[in-house]
C-alpha positions in Angstrom: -88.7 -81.7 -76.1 -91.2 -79.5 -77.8 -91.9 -76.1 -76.3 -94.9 -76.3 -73.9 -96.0 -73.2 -74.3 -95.4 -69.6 -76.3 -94.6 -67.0 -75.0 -95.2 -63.7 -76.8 -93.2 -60.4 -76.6 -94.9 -58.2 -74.2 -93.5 -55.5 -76.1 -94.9 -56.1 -79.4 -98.3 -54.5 -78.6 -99.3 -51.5 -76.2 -101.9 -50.4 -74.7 -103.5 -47.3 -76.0 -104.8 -46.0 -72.9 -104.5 -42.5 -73.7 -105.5 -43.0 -78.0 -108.9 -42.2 -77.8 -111.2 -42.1 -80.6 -115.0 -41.0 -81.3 -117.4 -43.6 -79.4 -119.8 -45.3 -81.3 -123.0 -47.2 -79.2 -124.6 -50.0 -80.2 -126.8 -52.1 -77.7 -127.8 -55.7 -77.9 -130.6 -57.9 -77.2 -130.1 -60.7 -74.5 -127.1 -60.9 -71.7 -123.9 -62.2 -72.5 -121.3 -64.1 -70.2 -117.9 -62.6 -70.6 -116.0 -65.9 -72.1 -112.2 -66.4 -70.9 -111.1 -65.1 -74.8 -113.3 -62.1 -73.9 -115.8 -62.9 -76.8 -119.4 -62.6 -76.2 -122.0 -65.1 -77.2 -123.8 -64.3 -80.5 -127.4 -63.3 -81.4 -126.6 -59.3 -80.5 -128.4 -56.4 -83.1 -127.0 -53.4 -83.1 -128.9 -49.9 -82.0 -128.0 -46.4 -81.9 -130.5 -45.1 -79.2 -128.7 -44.6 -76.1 -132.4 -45.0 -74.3 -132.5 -48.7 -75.4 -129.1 -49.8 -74.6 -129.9 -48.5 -71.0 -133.0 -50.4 -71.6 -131.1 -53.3 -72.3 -128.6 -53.0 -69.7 -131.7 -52.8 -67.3 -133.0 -56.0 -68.8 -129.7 -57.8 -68.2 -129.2 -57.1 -64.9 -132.6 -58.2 -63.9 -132.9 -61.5 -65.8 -129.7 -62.1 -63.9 -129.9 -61.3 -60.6 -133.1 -63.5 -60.5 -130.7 -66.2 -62.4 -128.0 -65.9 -60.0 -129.9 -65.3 -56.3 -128.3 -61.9 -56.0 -130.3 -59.9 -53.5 -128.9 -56.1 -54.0 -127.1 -55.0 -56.4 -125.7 -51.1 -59.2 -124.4 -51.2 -62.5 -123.1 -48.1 -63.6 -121.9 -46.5 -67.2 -119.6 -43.7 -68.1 -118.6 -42.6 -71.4 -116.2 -40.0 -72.0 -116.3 -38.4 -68.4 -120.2 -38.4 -68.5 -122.7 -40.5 -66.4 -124.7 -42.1 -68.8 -126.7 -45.2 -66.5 -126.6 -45.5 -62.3 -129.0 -47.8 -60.9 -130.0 -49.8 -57.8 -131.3 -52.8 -57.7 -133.1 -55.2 -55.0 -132.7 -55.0 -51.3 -129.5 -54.7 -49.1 -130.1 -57.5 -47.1 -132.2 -60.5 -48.1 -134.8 -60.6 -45.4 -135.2 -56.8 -44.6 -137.1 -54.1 -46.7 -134.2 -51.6 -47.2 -133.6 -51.1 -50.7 -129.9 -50.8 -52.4 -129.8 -47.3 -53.9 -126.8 -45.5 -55.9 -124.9 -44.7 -53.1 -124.9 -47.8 -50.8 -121.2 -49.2 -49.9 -120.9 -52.4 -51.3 -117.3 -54.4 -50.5 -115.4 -54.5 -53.9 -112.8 -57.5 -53.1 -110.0 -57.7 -55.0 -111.1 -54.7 -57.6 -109.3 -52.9 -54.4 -106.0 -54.0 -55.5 -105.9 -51.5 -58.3 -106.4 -49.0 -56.3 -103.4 -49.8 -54.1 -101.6 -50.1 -57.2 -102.5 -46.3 -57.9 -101.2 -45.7 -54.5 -97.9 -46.8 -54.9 -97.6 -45.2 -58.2 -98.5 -41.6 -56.2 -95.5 -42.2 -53.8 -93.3 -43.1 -57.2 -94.4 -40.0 -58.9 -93.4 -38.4 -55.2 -89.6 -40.1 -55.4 -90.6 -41.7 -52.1 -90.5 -45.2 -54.0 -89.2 -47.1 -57.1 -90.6 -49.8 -58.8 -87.7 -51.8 -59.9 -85.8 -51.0 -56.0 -85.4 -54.2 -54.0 -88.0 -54.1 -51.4 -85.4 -54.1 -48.7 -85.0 -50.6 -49.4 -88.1 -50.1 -47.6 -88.6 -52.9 -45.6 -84.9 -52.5 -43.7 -83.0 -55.6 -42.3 -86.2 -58.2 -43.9 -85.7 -61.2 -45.3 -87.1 -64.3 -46.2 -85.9 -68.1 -45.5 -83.6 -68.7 -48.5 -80.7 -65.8 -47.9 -80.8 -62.3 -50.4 -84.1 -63.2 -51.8 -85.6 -59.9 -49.9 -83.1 -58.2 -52.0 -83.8 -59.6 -55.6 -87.9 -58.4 -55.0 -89.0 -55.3 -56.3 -92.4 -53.6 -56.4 -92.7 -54.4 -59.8 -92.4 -58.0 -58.9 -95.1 -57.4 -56.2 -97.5 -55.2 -58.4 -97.3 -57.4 -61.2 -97.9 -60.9 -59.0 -94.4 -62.3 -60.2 -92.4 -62.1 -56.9 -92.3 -65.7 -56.9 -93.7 -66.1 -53.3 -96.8 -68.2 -52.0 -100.0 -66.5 -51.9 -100.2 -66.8 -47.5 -102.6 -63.8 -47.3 -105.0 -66.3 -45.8 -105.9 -70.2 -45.6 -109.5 -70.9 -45.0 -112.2 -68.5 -44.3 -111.4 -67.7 -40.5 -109.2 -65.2 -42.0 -112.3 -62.9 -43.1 -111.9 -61.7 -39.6 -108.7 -60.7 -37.9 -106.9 -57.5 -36.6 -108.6 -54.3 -36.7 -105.4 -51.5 -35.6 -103.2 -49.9 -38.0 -99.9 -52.6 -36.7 -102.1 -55.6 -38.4 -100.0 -55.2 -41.7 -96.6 -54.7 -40.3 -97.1 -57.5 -37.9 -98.2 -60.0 -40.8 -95.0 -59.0 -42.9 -92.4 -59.5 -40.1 -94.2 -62.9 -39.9 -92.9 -63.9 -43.6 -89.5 -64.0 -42.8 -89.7 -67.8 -42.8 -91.7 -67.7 -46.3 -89.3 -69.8 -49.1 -90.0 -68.8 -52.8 -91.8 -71.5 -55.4 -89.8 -69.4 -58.3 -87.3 -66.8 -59.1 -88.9 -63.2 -59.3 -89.9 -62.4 -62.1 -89.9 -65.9 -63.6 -93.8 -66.2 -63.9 -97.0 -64.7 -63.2 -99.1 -66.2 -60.0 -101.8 -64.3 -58.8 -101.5 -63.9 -55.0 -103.2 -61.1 -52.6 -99.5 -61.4 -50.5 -98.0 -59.3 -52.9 -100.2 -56.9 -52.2 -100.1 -56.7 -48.2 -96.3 -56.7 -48.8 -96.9 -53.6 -50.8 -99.4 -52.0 -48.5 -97.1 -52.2 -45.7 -94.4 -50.5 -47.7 -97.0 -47.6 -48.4 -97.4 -47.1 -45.0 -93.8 -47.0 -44.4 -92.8 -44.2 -46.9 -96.0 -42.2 -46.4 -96.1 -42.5 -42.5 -100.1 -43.0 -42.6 -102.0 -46.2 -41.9 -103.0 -47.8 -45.1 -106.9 -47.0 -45.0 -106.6 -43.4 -43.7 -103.7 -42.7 -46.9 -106.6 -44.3 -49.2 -109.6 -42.3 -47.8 -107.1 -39.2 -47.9 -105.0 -39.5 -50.9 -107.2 -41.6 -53.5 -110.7 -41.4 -52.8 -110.9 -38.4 -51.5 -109.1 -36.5 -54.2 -110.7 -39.1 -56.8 -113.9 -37.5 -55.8 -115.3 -40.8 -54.7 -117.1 -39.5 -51.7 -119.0 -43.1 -51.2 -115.8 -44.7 -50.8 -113.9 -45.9 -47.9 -111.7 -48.2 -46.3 -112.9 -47.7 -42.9 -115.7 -50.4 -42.9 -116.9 -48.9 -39.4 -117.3 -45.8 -40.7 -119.7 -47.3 -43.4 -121.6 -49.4 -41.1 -122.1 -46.2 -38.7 -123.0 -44.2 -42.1 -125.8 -46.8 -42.4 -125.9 -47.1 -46.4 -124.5 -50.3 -46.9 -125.4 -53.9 -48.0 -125.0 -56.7 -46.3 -122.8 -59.6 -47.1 -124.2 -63.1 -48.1 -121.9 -65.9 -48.0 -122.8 -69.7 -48.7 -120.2 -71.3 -46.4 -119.5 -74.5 -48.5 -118.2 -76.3 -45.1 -121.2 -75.6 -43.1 -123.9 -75.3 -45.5 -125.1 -72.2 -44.0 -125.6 -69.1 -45.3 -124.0 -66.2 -43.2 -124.9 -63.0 -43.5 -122.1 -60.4 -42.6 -122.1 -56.2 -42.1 -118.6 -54.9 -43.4 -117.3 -54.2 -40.0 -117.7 -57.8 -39.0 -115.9 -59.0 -42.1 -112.5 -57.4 -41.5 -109.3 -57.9 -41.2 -106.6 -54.3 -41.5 -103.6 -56.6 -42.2 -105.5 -57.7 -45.4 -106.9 -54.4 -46.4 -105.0 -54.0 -49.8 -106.0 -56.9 -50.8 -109.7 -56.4 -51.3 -111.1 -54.5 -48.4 -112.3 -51.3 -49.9 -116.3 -50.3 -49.4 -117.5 -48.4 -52.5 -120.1 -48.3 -55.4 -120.8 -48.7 -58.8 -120.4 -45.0 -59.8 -117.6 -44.8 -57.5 -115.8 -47.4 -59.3 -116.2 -46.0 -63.1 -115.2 -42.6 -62.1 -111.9 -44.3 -60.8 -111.4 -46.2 -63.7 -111.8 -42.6 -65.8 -109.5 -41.2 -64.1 -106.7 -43.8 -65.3 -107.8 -43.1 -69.2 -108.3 -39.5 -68.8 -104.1 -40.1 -68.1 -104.5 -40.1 -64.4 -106.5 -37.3 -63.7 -103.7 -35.7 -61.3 -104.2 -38.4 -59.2 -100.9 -40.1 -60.8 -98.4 -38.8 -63.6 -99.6 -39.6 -67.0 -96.8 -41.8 -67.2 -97.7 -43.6 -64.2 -101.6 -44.2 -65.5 -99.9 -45.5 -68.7 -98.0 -47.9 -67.0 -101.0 -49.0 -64.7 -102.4 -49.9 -67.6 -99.5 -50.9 -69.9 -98.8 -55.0 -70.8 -95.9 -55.4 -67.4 -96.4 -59.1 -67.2 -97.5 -62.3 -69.2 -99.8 -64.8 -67.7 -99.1 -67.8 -69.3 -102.7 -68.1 -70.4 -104.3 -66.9 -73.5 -102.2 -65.3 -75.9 -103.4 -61.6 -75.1 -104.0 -62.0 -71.7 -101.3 -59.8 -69.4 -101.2 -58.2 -66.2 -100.3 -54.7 -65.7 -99.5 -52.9 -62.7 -103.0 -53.9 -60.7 -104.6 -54.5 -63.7 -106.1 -57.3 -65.9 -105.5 -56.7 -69.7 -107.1 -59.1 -72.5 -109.4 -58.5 -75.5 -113.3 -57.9 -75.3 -115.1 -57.8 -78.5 -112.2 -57.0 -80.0 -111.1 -54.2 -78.3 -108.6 -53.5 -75.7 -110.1 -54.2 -72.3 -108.5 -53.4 -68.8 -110.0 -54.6 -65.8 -110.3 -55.9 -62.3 -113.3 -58.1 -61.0 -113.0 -59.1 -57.2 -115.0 -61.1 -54.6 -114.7 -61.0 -50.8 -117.2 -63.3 -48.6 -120.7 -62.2 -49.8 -119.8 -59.3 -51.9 -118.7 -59.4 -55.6 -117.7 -56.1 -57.7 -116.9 -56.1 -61.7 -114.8 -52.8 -62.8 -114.1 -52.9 -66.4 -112.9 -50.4 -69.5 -112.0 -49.5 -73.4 -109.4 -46.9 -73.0 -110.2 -46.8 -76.9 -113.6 -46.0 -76.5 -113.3 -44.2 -73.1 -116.3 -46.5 -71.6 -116.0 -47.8 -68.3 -118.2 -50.1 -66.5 -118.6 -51.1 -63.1 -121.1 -53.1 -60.6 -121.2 -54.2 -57.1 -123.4 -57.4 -55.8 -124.2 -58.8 -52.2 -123.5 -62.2 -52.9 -120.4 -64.5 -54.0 -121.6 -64.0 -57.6 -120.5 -61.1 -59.7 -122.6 -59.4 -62.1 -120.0 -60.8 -65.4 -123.2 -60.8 -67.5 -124.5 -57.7 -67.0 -121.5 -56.0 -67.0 -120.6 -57.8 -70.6 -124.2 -56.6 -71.7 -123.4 -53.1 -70.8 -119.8 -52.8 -72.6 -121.4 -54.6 -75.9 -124.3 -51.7 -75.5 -122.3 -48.8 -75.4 -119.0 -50.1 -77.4 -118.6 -51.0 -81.1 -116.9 -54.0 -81.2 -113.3 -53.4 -83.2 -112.0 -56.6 -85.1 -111.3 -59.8 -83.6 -108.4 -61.8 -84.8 -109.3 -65.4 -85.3 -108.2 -68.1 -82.4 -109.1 -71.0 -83.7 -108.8 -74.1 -82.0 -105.9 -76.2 -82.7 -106.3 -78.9 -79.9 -103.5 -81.4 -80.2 -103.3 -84.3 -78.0 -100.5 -85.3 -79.3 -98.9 -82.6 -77.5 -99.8 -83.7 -73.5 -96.9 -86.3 -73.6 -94.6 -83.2 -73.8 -95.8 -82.6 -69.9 -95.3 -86.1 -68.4 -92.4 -86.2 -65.7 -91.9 -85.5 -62.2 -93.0 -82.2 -60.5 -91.8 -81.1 -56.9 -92.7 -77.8 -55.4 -95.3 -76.6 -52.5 -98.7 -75.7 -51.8 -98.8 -72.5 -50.3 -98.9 -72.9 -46.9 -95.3 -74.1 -47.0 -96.0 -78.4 -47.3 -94.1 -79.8 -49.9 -95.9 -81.6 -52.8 -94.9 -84.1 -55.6 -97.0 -84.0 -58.9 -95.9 -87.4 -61.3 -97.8 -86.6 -64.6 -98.5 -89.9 -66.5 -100.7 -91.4 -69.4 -101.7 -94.4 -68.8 -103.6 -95.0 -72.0 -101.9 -93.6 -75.2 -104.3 -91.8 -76.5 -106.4 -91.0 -72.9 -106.0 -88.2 -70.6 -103.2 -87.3 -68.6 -103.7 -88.1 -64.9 -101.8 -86.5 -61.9 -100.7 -88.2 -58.9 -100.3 -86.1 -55.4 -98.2 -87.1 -53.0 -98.0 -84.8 -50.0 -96.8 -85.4 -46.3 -99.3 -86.5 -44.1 -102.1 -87.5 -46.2 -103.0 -90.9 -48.8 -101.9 -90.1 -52.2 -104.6 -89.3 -54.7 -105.5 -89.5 -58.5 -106.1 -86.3 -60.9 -107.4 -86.4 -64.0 -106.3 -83.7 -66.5 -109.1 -82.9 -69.1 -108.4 -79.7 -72.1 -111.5 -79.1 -74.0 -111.3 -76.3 -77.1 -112.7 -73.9 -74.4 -109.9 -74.1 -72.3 -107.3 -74.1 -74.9 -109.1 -70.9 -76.7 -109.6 -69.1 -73.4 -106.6 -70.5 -71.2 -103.8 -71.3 -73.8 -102.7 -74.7 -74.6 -100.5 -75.4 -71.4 -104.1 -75.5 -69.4 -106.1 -78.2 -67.7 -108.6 -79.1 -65.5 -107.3 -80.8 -62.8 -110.2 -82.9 -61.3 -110.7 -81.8 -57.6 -107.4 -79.2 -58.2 -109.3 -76.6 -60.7 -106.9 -75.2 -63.2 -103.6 -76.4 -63.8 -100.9 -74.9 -66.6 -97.9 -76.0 -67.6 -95.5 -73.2 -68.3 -91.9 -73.5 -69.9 -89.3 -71.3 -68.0 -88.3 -68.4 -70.2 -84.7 -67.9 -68.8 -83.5 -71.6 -68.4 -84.0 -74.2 -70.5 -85.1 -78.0 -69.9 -87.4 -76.4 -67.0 -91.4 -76.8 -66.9 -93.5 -75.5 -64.3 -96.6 -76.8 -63.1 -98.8 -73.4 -61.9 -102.4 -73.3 -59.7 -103.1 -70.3 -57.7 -102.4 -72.3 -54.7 -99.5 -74.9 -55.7 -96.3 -74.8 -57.5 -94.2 -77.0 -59.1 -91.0 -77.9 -61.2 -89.7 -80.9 -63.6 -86.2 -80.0 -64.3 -84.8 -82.2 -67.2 -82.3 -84.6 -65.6 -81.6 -83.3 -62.2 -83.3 -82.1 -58.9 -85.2 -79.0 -58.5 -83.8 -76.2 -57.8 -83.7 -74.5 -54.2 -86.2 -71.9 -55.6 -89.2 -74.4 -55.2 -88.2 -76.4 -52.4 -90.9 -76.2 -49.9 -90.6 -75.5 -46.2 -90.7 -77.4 -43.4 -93.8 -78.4 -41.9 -93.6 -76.5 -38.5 -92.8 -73.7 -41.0 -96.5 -74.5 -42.7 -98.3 -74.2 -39.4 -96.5 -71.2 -38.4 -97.8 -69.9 -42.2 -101.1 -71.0 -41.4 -101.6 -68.7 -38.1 -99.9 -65.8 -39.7 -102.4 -63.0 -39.1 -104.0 -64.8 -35.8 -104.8 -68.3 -34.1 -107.1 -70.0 -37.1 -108.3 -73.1 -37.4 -107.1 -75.7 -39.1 -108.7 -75.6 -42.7 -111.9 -77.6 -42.6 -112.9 -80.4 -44.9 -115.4 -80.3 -47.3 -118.1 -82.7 -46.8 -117.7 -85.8 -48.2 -114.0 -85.6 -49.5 -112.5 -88.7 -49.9 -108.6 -89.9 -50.3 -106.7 -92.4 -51.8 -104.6 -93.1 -55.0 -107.6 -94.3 -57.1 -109.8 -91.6 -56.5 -110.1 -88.1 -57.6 -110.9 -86.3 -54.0 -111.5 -82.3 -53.7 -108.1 -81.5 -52.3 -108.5 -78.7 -49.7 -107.6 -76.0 -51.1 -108.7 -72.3 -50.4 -111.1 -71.1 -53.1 -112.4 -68.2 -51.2 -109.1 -67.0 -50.9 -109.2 -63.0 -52.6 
C-alpha cells in the first residue's frame, strides 16, 4: 500500500520567534479571507503611508461586519511594542444604544487556551511542573479505563492536543452553562476516570478543549490557586492587560462588556447572553477568558519580545516552536497553545477562538514583530479583517509554490474497514468503499442504536492545497483525514475533531481505539452536570441511502 500521507520532520524548520528583522508596511486595497494555505486573494497594491493602511484596515472591518451581521466589534495593531491602530466598532448589544469602545470585554473562546499554555509554562520555569512528566505526577492515584494510560500522558501530550483522548469538554450547547465555584474543574477530571483513549499519546494531533481542562486542573494543583484567580494574578495582571479577566462577574459588574449573540441552530432563535450567564469554571481554560483587542496584541508581544518575564525565553520559544504535526497542510503545526502555518509567506503563529456569540482572532509575524488581534459579538470572527490588517502592515516574504497535484487515483489507498468512537464514548464503524471506479469514495456509519447512513467523500484542489491530500469532506460529517500511523506500519487512521478511527491491515484494532461502553457514553455525556440529551437538528434524516447531518457538536470550543 502506498503511503497515505507525508509526514514531514518537525525539526527541519524552526520558528524564528525571536529573529527579528526591520518591518516594512505595505497596505492593500479590498479585504482578504485568510485561505487554509494562509494565502490571501489577489488584487492588493502596495503603500508605504501608515495613515492609509489604517485607512484600509478601517475599510475592511466595516465592509465586513455589515457582510457578516456582526453588531460590536475592535481590531487592534502593534508593531514592534508600539500601538499603531485600536478601534471600536458598532454597538455592544444589537438592540441597545451602547457603543463598543477600546476597552469593552469581549469573550475570546479558545484564543484563551494559549494563555493557559503560558501558564503552565510559568510553573515549568518555577520547577513546580515538567512537560514531558506523566500527568500522574500531579494528578496522584488517576487513571483512565484502559490501565497505565494516566501514566504514559504528559503535558506535552496535553498542550500539544496529542494525548490521544476524546474531546468530552462538552456535548451540545447545555454545557455553555454549568458550575460556577473553584471545585468545577477538579470535579470534571475525577469524572474521566472511565474515559478510554482513540490512540496512543503522542500518535497524532486532535484538537480537543479536554486537554486543556486536564491541564487547568493540574495548574491549580501545583500553584494552590483557583484557575481564574492564578490568570487574573499571574498573567494578566503582570501582562499589563488591565481589561482582562477570567472572572466574568466581575466584568458584568464592571459594566464594559458586549453581549453575546448566538443563532441556536436547534431552535432557530437567536439568544442573547451577558458573560456571566454564559459560564461554566470547569471549562474555563478552554476558552472562557473576557478581554480585548489591545489586550490580546500586547499578550501576543510579549511571546516575541522572548516572553517579556512573563515566561523564560526558552519557554516563549517553545510556545511558539513546531511541537506537533497536524496531519494537514504541509506547514501547518501546533506548538504549545499555538497554531503555526504560513501567511503571505511568512511565519505566522496564532490562535482564533469562538464561544456562543463571541468570536476573537489573535494572530502574529515573530519576523516582523506585528501582531494583530479582534474580538466580535457574534459566532463570526473577524478572519477578513484581521487578514486585511497583517497584509497592511507586513511585507509579504516568499511563498513556496503548492501546487495542486490532485490524484484520484490515490483514494483507493483509503478503502477498508475503520472502527473507533465518537467522543462521547459510542463505538462507530466507518467501511470506506467506491462504488464507481472512477467516482467518489462514500462512507458508511454504522453506530449502536441508530439506522446506518451514507457519506460521501468529496477532495477539491482547495482542500488538498489547504488541508493536505489525506482530507475530505464528509457530507453531513465535515472534515475527514486519513492519516498513516508514524510508529507502526499497515495502520491508517480515520481523524474528525469529534470521531476516531483505525483500519489495521489484516487484524482487529487495537485496544487503543476500542470505544466504551454505552452506559460509559451517558455517564460522558453528563460529565460537568445533568444535560440534555443532544438535540436533533431540524430536519435530519437517517438511513443507509442518505447522507443525514449526523449530530455532532459543532459548537463545541
Amino acid at each position: 500500500m502506498r503511503s497515505v500521507v507525508g509526514r514531514p520532520d518537525p525539526r527541519s524548520r524552526s520558528v524564528p520567534a525571536h529573529r527579528r528583522r526591520p518591518l516594512l508596511r505595505a497596505a492593500t486595497v479590498g479585504c482578504f479571507v485568510l485561505a487554509a494555505a494562509g494565502h490571501v486573494a489577489a488584487g492588493a497594491r502596495a503603500v508605504h503611508a501608515q495613515t492609509n493602511a489604517a485607512d484600509m484596515v478601517d475599510a475592511c472591518v466595516r465592509t465586513e461586519m455589515a457582510n457578516g451581521g456582526i453588531h460590536g466589534a475592535q481590531l487592534a495593531v502593534m508593531v514592534d511594542g508600539e500601538m499603531v491602530f485600536e478601534r471600536a466598532y458598532g454597538r455592544k448589544r444589537r438592540d441597545q444604544p451602547d457603543l463598543v469602545d477600546i476597552h469593552t470585554q469581549f469573550r475570546i473562546g479558545s484564543t484563551t487556551k494559549t494563555m493557559t499554555a503560558l501558564a503552565v509554562m510559568q510553573q515549568v520555569d518555577a520547577g513546580a511542573l515538567a512537560l514531558d512528566a506523566p500527568i500522574t505526577t500531579y494528578l496522584k492515584g488517576f487513571e483512565f479505563a484502559q490501565p497505565g494510560l494516566a501514566q504514559r500522558i504528559t503535558l506535552r501530550h496535553l498542550l500539544t492536543h496529542a494525548s490521544g483522548l476524546h474531546d468530552t469538554s462538552a456535548f451540545d450547547e447545555s454545557d455553555l452553562f454549568g458550575p460556577k465555584d473553584a471545585g468545577a474543574m477538579g470535579r470534571w477530571v475525577e469524572k474521566q476516570r472511565i474515559t478510554m483513549p482513540y490512540a496512543p499519546p503522542g500518535r497524532l494531533w486532535n484538537y480537543s478543549s479536554a486537554n486543556y481542562m486536564y491541564a487547568g486542573h493540574i495548574l491549580e494543583l501545583v500553584s494552590g490557586m483557583s484557575y481564574p484567580d492564578y490568570m487574573d494574578a499571574r498573567v494578566f495582571g503582570p501582562a499589563g492587560m488591565a481589561d482582562t479577566t477570567m472572572h466574568a462577574e466581575q466584568a458584568v459588574e464592571r459594566g464594559n462588556f458586549a453581549y453575546g449573540h448566538y443563532n441556536n441552530p436547534f431552535t432557530g432563535r437567536l439568544e442573547i447572553y451577558t458573560l456571566d450567564e454564559a459560564n461554566n469554571w470547569a471549562r474555563h481554560p478552554t476558552g472562557y477568558a473576557n478581554s480585548t483587542a489591545g489586550d490580546l496584541v500586547r499578550f501576543a508581544t510579549h511571546l516575541m519580545h522572548e516572553g517579556d518575564g512573563l515566561v523564560s525565553p526558552a519557554s516563549a520559544a517553545a510556545m511558539q516552536s513546531r511541537q506537533q504535526f497536524r496531519d494537514l497542510g504541509r506547514d501547518q503545526y501546533y506548538g504549545l497553545g499555538t497554531f503555526i502555518e504560513y501567511f503571505q509567506g511568512n511565519e505566522m503563529v496564532h490562535h482564533d477562538g469562538g464561544a456562543w456569540g463571541w468570536a476573537a482572532t489573535m494572530k502574529w509575524i515573530p519576523s516582523a514583530g506585528v501582531a494583530v488581534a479582534t474580538t466580535s459579538n457574534v459566532e463570526g470572527a473577524l478572519n477578513s479583517a484581521t487578514a486585511c490588517a497583517l497584509a497592511a502592515y507586513v511585507t509579504p516574504g516568499r511563498a513556496e509554490p503548492n501546487p495542486c497535484r490532485l490524484d484520484a487515483a490515490r483514494w483507493d489507498d483509503f478503502i477498508g474497514t475503520y472502527h473507533g468512537s465518537v467522543n462521547s464514548g459510542a463505538a462507530w464503524t466507518l467501511d470506506v468503499t467506491r462504488p464507481v471506479a472512477d467516482g467518489n469514495l462514500q462512507m458508511r456509519l454504522t453506530r449502536e442504536g441508530a439506522d446506518d447512513s451514507m457519506h460521501e467523500l468529496t477532495q477539491n484542489c482547495g482542500m488538498w492545497v489547504g488541508n493536505g491530500p489525506g482530507s475530505f469532506q464528509a457530507s453531513g460529517l465535515g472534515l475527514v483525514t486519513f492519516i498513516d500511523d508514524p510508529v507502526e506500519p499497515g495502520v491508517t487512521w480515520l481523524r474528525n475533531r469529534f470521531f476516531v478511527a483505525e483500519r489495521r491491515a489484516g487484524g482487529p484494532p487495537a485496544e487503543t481505539a476500542t470505544s466504551v461502553a454505552p452506559a460509559t457514553a451517558t455517564a460522558l455525556a453528563t460529565s460537568t452536570h445533568a444535560a440534555s440529551p443532544p438535540p436533533t437538528p431540524t430536519g435530519a434524516t437517517t438511513g443507509a441511502t442518505t447522507s443525514p447531518s449526523v449530530y455532532l457538536p459543532a459548537l463545541l470550543r
